[in-house]
C-alpha positions as MATLAB code, in Angstrom:
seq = 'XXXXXXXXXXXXXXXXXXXXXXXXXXXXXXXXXXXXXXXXXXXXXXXXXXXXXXXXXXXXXXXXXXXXXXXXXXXXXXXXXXXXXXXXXXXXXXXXXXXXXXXXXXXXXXXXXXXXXXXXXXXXXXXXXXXXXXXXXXXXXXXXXXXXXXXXXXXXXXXXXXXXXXXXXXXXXXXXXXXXXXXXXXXXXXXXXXXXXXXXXXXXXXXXXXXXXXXXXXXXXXXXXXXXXXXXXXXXXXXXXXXXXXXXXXXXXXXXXXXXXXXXXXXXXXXXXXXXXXXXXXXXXXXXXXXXXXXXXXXXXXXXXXXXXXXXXXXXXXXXXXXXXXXXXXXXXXXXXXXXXXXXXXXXXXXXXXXXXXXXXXXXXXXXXXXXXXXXXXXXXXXXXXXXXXXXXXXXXXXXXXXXXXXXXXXXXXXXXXXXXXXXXXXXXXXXXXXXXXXXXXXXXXXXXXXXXXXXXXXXXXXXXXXXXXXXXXXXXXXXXXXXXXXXXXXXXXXXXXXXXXXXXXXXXXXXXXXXXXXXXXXXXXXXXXXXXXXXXXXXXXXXXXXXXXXXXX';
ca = [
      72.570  116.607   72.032;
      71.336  117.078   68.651;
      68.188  114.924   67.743;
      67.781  115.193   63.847;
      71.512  114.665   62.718;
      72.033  113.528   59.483;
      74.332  110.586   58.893;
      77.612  110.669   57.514;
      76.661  107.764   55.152;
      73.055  107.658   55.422;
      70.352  108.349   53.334;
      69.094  111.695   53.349;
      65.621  112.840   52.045;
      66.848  115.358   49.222;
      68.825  112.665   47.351;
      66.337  112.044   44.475;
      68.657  108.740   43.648;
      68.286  107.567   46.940;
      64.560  107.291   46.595;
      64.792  103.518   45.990;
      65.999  102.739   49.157;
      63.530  104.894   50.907;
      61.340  103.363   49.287;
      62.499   99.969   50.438;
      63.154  101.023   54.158;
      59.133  102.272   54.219;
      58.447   99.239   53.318;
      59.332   98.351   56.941;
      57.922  101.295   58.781;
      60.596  103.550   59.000;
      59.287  107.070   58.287;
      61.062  110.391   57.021;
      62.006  111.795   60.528;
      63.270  108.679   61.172;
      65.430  108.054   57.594;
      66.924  112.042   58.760;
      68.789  110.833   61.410;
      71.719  108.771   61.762;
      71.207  105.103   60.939;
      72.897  102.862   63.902;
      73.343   99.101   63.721;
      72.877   97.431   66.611;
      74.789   94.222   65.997;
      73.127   91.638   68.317;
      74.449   87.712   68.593;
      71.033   86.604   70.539;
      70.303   83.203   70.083;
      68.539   80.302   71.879;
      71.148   77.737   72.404;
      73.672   79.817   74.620;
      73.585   80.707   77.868;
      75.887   83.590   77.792;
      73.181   85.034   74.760;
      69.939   83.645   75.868;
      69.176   86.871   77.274;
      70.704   89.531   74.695;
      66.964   91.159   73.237;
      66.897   92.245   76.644;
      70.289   94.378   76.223;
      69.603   95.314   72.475;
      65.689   96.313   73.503;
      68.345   98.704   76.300;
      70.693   99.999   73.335;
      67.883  100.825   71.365;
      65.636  102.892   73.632;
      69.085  104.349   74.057;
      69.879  105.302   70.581;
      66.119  106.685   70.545;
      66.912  109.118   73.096;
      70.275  110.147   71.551;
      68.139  111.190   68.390;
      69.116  108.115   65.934;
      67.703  105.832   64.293;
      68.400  102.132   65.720;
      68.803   99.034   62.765;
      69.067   95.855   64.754;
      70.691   93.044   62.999;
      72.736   89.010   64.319;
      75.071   87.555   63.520;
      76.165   83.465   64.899;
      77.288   82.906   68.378;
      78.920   79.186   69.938;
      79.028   78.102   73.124;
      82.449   76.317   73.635;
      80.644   74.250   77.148;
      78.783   72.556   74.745;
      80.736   72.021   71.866;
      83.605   70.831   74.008;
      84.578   67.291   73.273;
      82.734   66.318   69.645;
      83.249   67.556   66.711;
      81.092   70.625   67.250;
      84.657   72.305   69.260;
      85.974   72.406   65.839;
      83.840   75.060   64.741;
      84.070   77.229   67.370;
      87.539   79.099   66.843;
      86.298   79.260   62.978;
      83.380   80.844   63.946;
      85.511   84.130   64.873;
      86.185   84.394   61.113;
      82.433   83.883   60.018;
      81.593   86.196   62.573;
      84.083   88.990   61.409;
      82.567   88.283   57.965;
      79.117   88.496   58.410;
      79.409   91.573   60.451;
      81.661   93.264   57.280;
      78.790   92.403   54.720;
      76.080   93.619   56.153;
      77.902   96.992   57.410;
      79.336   97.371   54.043;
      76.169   96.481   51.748;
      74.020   98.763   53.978;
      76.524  101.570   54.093;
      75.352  102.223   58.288;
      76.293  105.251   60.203;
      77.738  103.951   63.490;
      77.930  100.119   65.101;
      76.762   99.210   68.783;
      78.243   95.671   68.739;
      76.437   93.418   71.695;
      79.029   90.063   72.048;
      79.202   87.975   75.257;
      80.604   84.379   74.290;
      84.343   82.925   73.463;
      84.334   83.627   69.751;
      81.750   86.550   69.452;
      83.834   89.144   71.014;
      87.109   88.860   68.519;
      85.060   88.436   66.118;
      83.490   91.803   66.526;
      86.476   93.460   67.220;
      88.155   92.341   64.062;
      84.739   93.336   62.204;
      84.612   96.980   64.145;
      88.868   97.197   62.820;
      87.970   96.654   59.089;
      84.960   98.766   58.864;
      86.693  101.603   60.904;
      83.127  102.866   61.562;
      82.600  104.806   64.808;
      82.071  101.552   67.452;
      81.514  101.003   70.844;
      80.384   96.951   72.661;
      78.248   96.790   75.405;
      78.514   92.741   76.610;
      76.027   90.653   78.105;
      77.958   90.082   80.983;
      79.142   87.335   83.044;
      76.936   84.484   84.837;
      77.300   84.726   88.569;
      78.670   81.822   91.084;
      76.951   80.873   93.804;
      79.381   78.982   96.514;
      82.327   79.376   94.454;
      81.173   76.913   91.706;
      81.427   77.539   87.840;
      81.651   75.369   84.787;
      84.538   73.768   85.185;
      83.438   72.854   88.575;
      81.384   69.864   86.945;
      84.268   69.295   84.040;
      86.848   68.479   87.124;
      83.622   66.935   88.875;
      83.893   64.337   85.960;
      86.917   63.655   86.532;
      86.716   63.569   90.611;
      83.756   60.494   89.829;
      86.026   58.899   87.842;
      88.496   58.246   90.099;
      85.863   57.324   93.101;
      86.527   60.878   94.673;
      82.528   61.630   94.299;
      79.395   60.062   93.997;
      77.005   60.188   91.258;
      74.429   62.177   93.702;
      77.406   65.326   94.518;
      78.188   65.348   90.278;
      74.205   65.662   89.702;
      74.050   68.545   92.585;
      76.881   70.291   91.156;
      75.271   70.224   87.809;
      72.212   71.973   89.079;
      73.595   74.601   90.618;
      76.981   75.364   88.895;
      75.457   77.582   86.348;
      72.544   79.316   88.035;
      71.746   81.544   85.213;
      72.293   83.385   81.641;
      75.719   85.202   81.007;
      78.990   83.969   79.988;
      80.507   81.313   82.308;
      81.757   83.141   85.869;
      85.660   82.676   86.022;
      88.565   84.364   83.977;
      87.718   82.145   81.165;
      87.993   83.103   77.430;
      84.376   84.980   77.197;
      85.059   87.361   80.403;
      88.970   87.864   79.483;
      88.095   89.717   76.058;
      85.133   91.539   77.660;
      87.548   93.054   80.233;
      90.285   93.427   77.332;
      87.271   95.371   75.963;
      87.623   97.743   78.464;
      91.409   98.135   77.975;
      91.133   98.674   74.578;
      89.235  101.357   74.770;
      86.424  100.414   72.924;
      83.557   99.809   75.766;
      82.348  101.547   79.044;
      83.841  100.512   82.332;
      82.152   97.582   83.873;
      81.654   96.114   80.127;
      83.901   92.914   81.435;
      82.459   92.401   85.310;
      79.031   93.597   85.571;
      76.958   90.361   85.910;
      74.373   89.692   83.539;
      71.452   89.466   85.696;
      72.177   93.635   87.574;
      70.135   96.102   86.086;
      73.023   98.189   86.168;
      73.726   96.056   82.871;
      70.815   97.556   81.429;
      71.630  100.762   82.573;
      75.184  100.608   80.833;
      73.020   99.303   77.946;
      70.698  102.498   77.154;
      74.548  104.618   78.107;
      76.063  102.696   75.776;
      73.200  103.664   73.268;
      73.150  107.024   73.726;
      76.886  107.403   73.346;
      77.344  105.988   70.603;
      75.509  109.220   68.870;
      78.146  111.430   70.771;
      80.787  109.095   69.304;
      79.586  109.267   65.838;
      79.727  113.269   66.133;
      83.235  113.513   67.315;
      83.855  111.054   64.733;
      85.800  108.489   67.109;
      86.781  105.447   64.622;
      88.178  102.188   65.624;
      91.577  102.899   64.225;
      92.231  105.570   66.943;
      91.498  103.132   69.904;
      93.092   99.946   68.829;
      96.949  102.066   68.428;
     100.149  100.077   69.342;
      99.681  101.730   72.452;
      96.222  100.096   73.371;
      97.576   96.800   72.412;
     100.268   96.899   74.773;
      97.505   98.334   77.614;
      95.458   95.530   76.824;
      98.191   93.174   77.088;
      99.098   94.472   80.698;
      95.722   94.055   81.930;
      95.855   90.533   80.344;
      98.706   89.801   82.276;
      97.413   91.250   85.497;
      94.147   89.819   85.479;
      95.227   86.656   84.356;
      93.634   86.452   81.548;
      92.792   83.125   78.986;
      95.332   81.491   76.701;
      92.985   82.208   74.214;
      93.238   86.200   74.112;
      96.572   86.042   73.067;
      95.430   84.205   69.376;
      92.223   87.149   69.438;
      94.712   89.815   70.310;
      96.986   88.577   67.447;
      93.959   87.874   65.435;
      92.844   91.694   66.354;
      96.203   93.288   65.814;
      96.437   91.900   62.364;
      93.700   93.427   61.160;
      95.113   96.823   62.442;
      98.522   96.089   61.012;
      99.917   96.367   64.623;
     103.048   94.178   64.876;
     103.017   92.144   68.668;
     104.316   88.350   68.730;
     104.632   86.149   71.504;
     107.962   87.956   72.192;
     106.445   90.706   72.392;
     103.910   88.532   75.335;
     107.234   87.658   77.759;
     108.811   91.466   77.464;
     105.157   92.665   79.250;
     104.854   89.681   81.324;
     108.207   90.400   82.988;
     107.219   93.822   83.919;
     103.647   93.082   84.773;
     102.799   91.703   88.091;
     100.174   89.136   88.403;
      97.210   91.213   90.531;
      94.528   88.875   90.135;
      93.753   85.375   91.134;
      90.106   84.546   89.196;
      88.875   80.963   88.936;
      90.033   78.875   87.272;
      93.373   80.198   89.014;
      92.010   81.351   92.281;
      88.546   80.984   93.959;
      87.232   84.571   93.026;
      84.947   84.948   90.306;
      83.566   88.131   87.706;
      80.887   89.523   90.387;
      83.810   89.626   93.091;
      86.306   91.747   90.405;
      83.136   93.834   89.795;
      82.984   94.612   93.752;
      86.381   95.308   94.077;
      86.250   97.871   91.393;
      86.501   96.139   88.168;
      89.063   96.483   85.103;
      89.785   99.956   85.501;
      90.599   99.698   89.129;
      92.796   97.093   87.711;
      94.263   99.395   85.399;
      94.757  102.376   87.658;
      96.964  100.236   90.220;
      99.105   99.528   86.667;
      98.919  102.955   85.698;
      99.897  104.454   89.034;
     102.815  102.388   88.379;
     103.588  104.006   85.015;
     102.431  100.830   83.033;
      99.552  102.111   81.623;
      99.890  104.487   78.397;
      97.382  106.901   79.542;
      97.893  108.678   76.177;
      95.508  106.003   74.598;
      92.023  106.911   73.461;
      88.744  105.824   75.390;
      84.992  106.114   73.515;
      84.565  108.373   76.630;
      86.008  110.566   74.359;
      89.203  111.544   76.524;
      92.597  109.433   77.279;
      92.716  106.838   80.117;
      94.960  110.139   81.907;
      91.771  111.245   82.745;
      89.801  108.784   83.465;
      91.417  106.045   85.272;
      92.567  107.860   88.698;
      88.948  108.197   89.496;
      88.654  104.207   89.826;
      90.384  102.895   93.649;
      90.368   99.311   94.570;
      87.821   98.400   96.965;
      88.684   95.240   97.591;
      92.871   94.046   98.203;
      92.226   90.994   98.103;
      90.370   90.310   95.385;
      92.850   93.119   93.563;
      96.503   92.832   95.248;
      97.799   96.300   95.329;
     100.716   97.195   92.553;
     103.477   96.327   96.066;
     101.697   93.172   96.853;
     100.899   91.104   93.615;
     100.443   87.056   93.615;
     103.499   87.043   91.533;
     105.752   89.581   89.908;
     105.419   88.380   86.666;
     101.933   88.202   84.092;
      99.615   85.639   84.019;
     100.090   84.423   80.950;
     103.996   83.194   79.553;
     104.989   82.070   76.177;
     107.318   79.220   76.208;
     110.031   78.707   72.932;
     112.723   75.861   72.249;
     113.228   72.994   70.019;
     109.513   71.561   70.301;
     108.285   75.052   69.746;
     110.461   76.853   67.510;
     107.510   79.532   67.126;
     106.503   79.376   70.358;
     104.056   77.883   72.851;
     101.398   80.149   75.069;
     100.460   79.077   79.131;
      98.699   80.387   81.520;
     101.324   80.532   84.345;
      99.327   82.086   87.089;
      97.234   78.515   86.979;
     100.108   76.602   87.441;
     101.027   75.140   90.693;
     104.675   76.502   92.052;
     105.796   72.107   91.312;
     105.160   72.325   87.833;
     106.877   75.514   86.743;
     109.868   73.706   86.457;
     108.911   70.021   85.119;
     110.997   66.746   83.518;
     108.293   63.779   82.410;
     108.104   61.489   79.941;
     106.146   61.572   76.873;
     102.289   59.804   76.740;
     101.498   60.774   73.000;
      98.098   60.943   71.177;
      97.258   61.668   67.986;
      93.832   63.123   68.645;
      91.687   64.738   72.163;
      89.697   61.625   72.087;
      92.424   59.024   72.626;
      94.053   60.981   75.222;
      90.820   61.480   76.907;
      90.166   57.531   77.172;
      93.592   56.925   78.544;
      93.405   59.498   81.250;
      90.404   57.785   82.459;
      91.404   54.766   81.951;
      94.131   55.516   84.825;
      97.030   55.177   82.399;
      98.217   58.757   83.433;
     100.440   58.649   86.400;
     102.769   61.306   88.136;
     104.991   62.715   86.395;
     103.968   61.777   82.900;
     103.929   64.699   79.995;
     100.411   63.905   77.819;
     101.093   64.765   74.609;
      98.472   65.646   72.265;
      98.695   66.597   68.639;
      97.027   66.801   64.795;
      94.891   69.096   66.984;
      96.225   72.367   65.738;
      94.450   75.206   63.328;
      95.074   72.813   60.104;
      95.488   69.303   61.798;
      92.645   69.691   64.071;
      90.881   70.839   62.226;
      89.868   74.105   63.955;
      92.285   73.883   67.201;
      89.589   72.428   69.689;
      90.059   73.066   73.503;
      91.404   70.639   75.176;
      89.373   71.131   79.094;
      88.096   67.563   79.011;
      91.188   66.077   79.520;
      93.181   68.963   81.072;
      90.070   68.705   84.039;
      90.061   65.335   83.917;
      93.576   65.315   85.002;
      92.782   67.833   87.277;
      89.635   66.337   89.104;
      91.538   62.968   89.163;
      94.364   64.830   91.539;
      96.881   64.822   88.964;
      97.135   68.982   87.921;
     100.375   68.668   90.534;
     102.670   65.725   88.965;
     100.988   65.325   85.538;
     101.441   68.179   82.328;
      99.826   68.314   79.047;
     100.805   70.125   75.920;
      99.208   70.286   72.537;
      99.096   72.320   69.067;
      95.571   73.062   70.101;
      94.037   75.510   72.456;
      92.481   75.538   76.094;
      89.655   76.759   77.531;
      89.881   79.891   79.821;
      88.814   77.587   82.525;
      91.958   75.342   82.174;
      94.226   75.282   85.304;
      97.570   73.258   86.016;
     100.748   72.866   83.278;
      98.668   72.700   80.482;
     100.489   74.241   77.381;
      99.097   74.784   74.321;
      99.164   76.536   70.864;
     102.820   75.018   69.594;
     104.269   76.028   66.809;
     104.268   75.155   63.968;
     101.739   72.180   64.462;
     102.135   68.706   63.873;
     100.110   68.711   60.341;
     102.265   71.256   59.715;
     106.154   69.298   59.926;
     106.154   70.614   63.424;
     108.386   69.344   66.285;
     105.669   67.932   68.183;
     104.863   65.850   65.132;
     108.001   63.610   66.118;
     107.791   63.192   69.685;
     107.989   59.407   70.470;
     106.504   57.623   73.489;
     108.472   57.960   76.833;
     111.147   60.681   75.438;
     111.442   63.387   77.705;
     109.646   66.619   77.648;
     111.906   69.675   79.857;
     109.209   72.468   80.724;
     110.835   75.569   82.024;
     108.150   78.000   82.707;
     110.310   80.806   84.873;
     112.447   80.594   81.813;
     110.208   80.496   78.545;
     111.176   77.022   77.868;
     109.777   73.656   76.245;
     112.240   71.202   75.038;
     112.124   67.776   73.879;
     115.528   66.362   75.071;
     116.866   64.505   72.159;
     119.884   65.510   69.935;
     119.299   67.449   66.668;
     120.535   64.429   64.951;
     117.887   62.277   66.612;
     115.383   65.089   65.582;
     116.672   64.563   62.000;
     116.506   61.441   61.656;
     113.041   61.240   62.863;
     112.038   63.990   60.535;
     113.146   61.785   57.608;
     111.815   58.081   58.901;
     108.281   59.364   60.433;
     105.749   60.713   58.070;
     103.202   63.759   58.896;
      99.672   61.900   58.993;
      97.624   62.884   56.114;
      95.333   65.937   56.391;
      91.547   65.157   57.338;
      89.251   65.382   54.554;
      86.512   68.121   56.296;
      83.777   69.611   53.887;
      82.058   72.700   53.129;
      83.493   75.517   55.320;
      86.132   73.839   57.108;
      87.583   72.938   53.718;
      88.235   76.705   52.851;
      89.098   77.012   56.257;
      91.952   74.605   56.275;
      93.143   75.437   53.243;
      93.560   79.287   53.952;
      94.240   79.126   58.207;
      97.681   80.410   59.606;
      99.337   78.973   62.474;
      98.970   79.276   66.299;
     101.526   81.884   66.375;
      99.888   84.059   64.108;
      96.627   84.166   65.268;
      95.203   81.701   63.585;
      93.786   83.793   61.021;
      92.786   83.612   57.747;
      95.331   84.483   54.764;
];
């Protein structure tokens, strides 16, 4: 390893009009032997309100000390970071999905305007990670994302233990005493929340992408072995700069469709397929939620992580983590093991060396919990652009499911209802205006989807939305339809007690009424006037693309 390599970009001593800037960067300490060698920003999202970032100085302190022994020069900077637990249900939820953008941005600006070297990018939460990744796509600069790691479970409980706990003392299933116990110990610690939620699935994608070191995804926060990967991840990121690996020769066509295998075999959040999307356009990669069913059909369902199953992040860790994941797909011939790794070789080489320890936490290739993906996409004449749901979190009842229509115009009202006990079996809650314009922001929906859930309904009782769900969702809860109802969409006409068809084995969601009826109801019932939203929001609105596309910014 060389230790006084010059930066591509950086400022080097014997560039009289760089002086300036040396002059500037003195100002702060750094000397000459220092300004020699490459300059490496260590993008950190530490902040004091999250759990899954509370403790994230403690990985950047790792990267650095890292980058010091690799010979460069380490430039810590942050960026924002939400945390969707506690945003969920206000109005805070409809900045979270926004943030991505405002992450991406912030990242670009400060890469750009101080022209670094190479990017260690340290993410944990829902929104951090894509944002990153989109930021690492458009700067192109040599990348690699070391996580913060998941929280751990102790007795099998999680977050959306004590949402569905809600719900369970709602209905008089639970004392106030068991909800209070279950809030002390459900999250016993810093790290993103323990199941196959939103925060975990794009770490592991991560991993499948390419663009981080195995164990990036399933390593729990609180193992020193995370600080370990920390400091490798630091030190590699020289190595990476030399051989001049660049985002645009991980995230290929072919690492998209690896990641999206994984996705389906883990059973990964809802929400990866918008920060896939969201990720892909910033590549100029073309994958759609066709493109979702093709893989799912071919992908078998390996994994069964809360909220689908009772196993959580530290279990998939023991059992051999995302790349023992991806070796039982690529023994299989489902992997592309032509794509590029920052190890610096293709996954060819890399991923027969990873076995699964564990066969029941990882079902063997022969032996999956279902043949097809976790994760389906769902089309017809309430969704002509398509719907997303996380299939392996459905109960074998509701794949196929006829109920009538309970519609609200906003999280809130639907919310009330549920509690209320106006839901009953076999009822279809419908709620819109909740989508990436109507909303706005396309809030998660896992108050009421775990209401319905802890109340005993998540076997009779379906929801669907133009919004989003949390990772943690479980049960026929279908979201991101397109186009939304600010938009003229479908679900914008739906009508108390018409009947909603869901179809999941067949990619289906139907509102079964004639065309004419849908015309005529397109002409007599007006779209509800957008929300008047300031600062932000108001340029987000007015610029945000639909469900479909990723929600991203035009």
């Amino acid at each position: 390893m060389k230790k006084n390599r010059v930066g591509k970009d950086g400022l080097k001593l014997k560039d009289i009009s760089s002086s300036p800037k040396r002059a500037l960067l003195k100002a702060m300490g750094y000397d000459n032997e220092q300004m020699r060698r490459p300059l490496i920003g260590v993008v950190n999202s530490f902040n004091e309100i999250v759990p899954g970032h509370i403790h994230l100085n403690t990985i950047a302190r790792a990267v650095k000390e890292g980058i010091l022994m690799a010979g460069g020069t380490p430039m810590e900077f942050n960026t924002i970071g939400v945390c969707d637990g506690l945003a969920m249900g206000h109005e805070g939820m409809k900045y979270s999905l926004p943030s991505r953008e405002l992450i991406a941005d912030t990242v670009e600006c400060m890469v750009r305007a101080h022209a670094l070297d190479a990017l260690v990018f340290i993410p944990n939460c829902d929104k951090v990670v894509p944002g990153m990744l989109m930021a690492a796509a458009r700067l192109n600069t040599p990348s690699i994302f070391i996580s913060g790691g998941p929280m751990l479970s102790i007795d099998g409980s999680d977050l959306n233990s004590v949402f569905e706990a809600v719900g369970a003392f709602h209905a008089g299933k639970i004392g106030e005493d068991e909800l209070y116990a279950l809030e002390e110990s459900a999250c016993p610690g810093c790290g993103s929340c323990s199941g196959m939620f939103t925060a975990n699935s794009m770490n592991c994608l991560c991993e499948a992408l390419g663009i981080a070191l195995p164990g990036n995804g399933t390593v729990p926060a609180v193992y020193s072995q995370r600080i370990r990967m920390a400091k490798q991840a630091g030190r590699m990121i020289l190595d990476i700069l030399e051989a001049d690996i660049r985002p645009s020769d991980l995230f290929t066509e072919k690492a998209f469709k690896n990641a999206l295998r994984v996705d389906m075999a883990l059973g990964c959040s809802t929400n990866s397929v918008l920060h896939l999307f969201g990720l892909a356009n910033e590549m100029g990669v073309d994958i759609n939620l066709g493109t979702i069913n093709e893989i799912s059909e071919s992908t078998p369902n390996l994994c069964k992580l809360a909220p689908a199953g009772f196993h959580h992040m530290q279990d998939l860790n023991r059992a051999g983590g995302v790349y023992a994941v991806m070796n039982e797909l690529f023994e299989a011939s489902l992997i592309d093991g032509d794509a590029m790794s920052v190890l610096g070789t293709e996954f060819s080489n890399i991923l027969p060396k990873f076995k699964n320890k564990d066969k029941k936490v990882i079902r063997p290739f022969d032996e999956p919990y279902s043949k097809t993906g976790g994760l389906a996409a769902l089309f017809g004449n309430i969704a002509p652009n398509g719907a997303v749901v996380k299939r392996s979190a459905v109960k074998e009842a509701m794949l196929k499911f006829t109920g009538r229509a309970r519609v609200f115009d906003s999280e809130e009202d639907a919310v009330k209802a549920i509690y209320k006990g106006e839901i009953v079996s076999g009822d279809v809650v419908v709620i819109r205006y909740e989508g990436p314009a109507g909303g706005p922001g396309m809030r998660e929906m896992l108050s009421p989807t775990s209401a319905i859930a802890g109340m005993g309904l998540d076997d009779t009782v379906a929801l669907i939305t133009d919004g989003r769900f949390s990772g943690a969702t479980r049960g026929a809860a279908i979201g991101h339809i397109s186009p939304e109802a600010q938009s003229g969409g479908t679900i914008a006409y739906v009508k108390e007690n018409d009947k909603i068809q869901i179809d999941i084995p067949n990619y289906s969601l139907k509102i079964l009424i004639s065309d004419e009826e849908l015309e005529n109801r397109k002409r007599e019932m007006k779209v509800k006037e957008p929300k008047k939203v300031p600062g932000f929001m108001r340029r987000y609105v007015r610029n945000v693309s639909s469900a479909d596309k990723g929600a991203v910014l035009l």
